[in-house]
N, C-alpha and C positions, 0 to 999 in steps of 0.2 A: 412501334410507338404511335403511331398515327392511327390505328387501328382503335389502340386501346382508348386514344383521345376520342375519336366518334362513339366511341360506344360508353361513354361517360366513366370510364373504370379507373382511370388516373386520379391523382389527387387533386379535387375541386378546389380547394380551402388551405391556407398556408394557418400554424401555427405560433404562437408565439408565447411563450411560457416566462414568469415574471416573478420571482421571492419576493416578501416583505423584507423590510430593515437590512436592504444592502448596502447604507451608504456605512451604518454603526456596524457592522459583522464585517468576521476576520475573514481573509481570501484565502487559497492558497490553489497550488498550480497542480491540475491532474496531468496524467498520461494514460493513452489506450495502451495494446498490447505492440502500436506501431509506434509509439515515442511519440505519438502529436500531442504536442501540450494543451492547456485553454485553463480559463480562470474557474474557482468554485467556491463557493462560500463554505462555510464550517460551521456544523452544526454537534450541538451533545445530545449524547441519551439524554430522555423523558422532556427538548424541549418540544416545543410546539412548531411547525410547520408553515405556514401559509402564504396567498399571492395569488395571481390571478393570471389568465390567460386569455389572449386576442384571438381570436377568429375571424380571418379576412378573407373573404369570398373571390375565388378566382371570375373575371369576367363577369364580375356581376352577377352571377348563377345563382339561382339555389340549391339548395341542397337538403333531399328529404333524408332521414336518419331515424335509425331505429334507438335513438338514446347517447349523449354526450357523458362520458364518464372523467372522473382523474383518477389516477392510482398512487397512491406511494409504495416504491417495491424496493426492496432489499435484496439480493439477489449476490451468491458466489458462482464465479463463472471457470471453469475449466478451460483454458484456451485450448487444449489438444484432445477432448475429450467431452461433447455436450451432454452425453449422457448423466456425465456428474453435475450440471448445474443444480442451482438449489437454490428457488426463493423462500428466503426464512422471512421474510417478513412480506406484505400485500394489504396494505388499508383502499381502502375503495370509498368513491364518494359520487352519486350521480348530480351532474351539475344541468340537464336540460333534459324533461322527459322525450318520447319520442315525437317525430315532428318535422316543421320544415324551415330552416334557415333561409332567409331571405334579405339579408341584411348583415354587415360585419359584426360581430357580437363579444362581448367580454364577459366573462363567469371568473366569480372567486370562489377561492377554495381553502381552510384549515383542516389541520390536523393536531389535533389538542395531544398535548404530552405523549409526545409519539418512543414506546420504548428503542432504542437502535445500541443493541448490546456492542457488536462487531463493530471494529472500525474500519472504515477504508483503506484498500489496499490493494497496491498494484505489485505482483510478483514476479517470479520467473514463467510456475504454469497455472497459476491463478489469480482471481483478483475479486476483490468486496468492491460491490457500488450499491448506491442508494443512489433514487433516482423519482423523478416525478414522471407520470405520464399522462399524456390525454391523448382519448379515442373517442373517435366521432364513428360510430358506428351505422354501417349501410349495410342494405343484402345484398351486396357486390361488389365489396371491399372495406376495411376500416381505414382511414385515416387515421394518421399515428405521429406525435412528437412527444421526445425524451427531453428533461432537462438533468442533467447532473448535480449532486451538491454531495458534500464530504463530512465523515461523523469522526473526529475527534474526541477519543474520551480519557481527560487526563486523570492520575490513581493518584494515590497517597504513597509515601516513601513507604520501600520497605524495610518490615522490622530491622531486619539483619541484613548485613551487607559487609563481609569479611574479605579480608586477605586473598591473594591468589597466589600460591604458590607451586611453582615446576620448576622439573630439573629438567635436561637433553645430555645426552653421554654416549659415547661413542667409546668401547672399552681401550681404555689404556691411551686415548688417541685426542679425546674432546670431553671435558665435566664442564657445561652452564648450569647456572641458577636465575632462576627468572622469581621477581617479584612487583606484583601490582598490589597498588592500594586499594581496590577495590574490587570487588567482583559483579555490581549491580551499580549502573550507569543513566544519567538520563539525556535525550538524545541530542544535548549540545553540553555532553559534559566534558573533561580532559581526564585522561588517561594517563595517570601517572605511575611511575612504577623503575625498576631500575636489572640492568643484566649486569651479574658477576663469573667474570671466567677463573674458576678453580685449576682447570687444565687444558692447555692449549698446543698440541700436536701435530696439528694440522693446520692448514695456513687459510685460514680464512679472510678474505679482501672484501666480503660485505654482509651485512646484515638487515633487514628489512624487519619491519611489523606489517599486517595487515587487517581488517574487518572483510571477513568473509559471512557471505548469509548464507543459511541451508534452509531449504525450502521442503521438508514433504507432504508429498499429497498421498492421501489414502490411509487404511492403518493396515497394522498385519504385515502377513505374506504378501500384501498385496500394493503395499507402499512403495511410492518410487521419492528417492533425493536428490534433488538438483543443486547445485552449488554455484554463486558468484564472487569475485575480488569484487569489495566495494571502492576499494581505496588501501592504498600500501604509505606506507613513509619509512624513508632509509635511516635506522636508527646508527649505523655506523659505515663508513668507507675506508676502509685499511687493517690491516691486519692489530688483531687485539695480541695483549700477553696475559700471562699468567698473572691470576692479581687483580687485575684492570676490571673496574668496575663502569658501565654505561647506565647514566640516567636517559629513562620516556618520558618521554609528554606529547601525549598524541591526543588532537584537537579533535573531537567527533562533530563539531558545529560544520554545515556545509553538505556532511556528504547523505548521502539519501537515505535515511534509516525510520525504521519503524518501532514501533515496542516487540517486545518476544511475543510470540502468539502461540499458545500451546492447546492443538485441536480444536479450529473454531469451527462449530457446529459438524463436529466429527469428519471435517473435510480437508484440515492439512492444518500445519504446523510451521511457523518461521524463527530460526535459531541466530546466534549471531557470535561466530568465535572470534579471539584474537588467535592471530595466527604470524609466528613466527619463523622466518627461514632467514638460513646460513648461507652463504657461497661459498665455496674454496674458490681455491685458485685455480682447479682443472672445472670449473663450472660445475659442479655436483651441487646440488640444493637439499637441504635436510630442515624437516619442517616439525611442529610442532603446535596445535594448537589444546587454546583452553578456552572452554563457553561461557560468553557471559553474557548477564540478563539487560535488556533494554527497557527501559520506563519513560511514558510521557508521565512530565511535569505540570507543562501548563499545556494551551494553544498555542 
């Protein structure tokens, strides 16, 4: 480290990157691939971008450079696999030809109706960011700060949104009937719905619901699935009989969800079932799920 100080290769210049209109724009809370949180603002496709960045000169220094840039980059990130990243989006704007800083400096920057199809998204082996950058570029190292912000983009209902209906059976031993009201949900909507036991032979002492998400990455042969419990609720504790029908209502407000994402820009896909399990008495678990669709509504 002290080497690299003398021979001027460290970073000279601290950064400091700045959005318009944060007091009126909505926040909400990121995470990296290690759970650290921090704040970000919410932006939609086609709006516009801009804000400005500080430039503070370490020790009073200058600093000769071959050109200060900003970028806005959109970027899916593979955590176990760089090969797969992929920036689908890169606007670039040079903000200072080449030259010599000699003084702490401030440069603005827009980006007029920026299209940002993908939303944000943090997964199990992947994740979407959009992201600002500014590089201060030398022939002997770039200077480099990221700032973060998040693309929200709410749909219109869909047409259809039917019934869910399933059975579980167990021959001669267990016939459930499961019914939800809905099969397409938005992501603080309730889950209502109702289980009926036609035959009950086996002794079962609990019953759970859960939201599971499946993640895959890749298409083909070549696709791998990753699964998380998001969030379970005990829809009964005690043994049911014949007959006996159980009302759901499971609140999806609270737990971490996203809309359905099917193949975004040919790099994975996010699903999201309910998923039903039994217990008996000797602890045996028998599960069952059915997928259903997740929509934003608004911000």
């Amino acid at each position: 480290m002290i080497l690299t100080s003398l021979l001027g290769l460290g970073a000279s210049a601290d950064i400091e990157i700045e959005l318009d209109n944060n007091e009126s724009r909505k926040t909400t809370m990121i995470k990296d691939r290690n759970d650290n949180q921090k704040m970000a603002y919410i932006y939609q496709d086609k709006e516009s971008i801009s804000g400005r960045c500080a430039i503070y000169l370490k020790n009073s220094k200058s600093i000769d450079h071959q050109g200060i840039r900003v970028d806005l980059i959109g970027m899916i990130e593979n955590f176990y696999d760089k090969s797969q990243n992929l920036k689908f989006l890169t606007l670039s704007r040079e903000l200072e030809p080449p030259g010599t800083l000699s003084e702490n400096t401030t440069c603005e920057f827009n980006f007029n109706n920026v299209e940002m199809e993908y939303e944000s998204y943090c997964g199990i082996c992947v994740r979407v960011r959009y992201f600002i950058q500014i590089s201060i570029n030398r022939s002997y190292g770039t200077i480099k700060e990221d700032h973060e912000f998040v693309v929200f983009n709410p749909s219109t209902e869909p047409d259809t949104n039917h019934k869910l209906r399933m059975e579980v059976g167990i021959e001669e031993c267990l016939h459930i009937e499961f019914e939800y009201q809905s099969s397409k949900y938005t992501l603080k909507d309730v889950v209502v719905g109702k289980v009926h036991f036609n035959l009950v032979r086996i002794k079962i002492k609990q019953m759970e619901l859960a939201i599971v998400r499946k993640e895959t990455v890749g298409s083909g042969q070549a696709s791998e699935t990753q699964k998380e419990t998001l969030s379970k609720y005990e829809v009964m504790d005690g043994a049911p009989v014949k007959g006996e029908e159980i009302p759901i209502r499971y609140y999806l407000a609270g737990i971490d969800l996203t809309p359905t994402y099917l193949n975004v820009s040919k790099r994975f896909s996010t699903k999201y079932y309910l998923s039903l399990i039994l217990i008996d008495s000797e602890d045996r678990r028998y599960f069952k799920e059915q997928e259903i669709v997740l929509w934003r509504d608004k911000l």
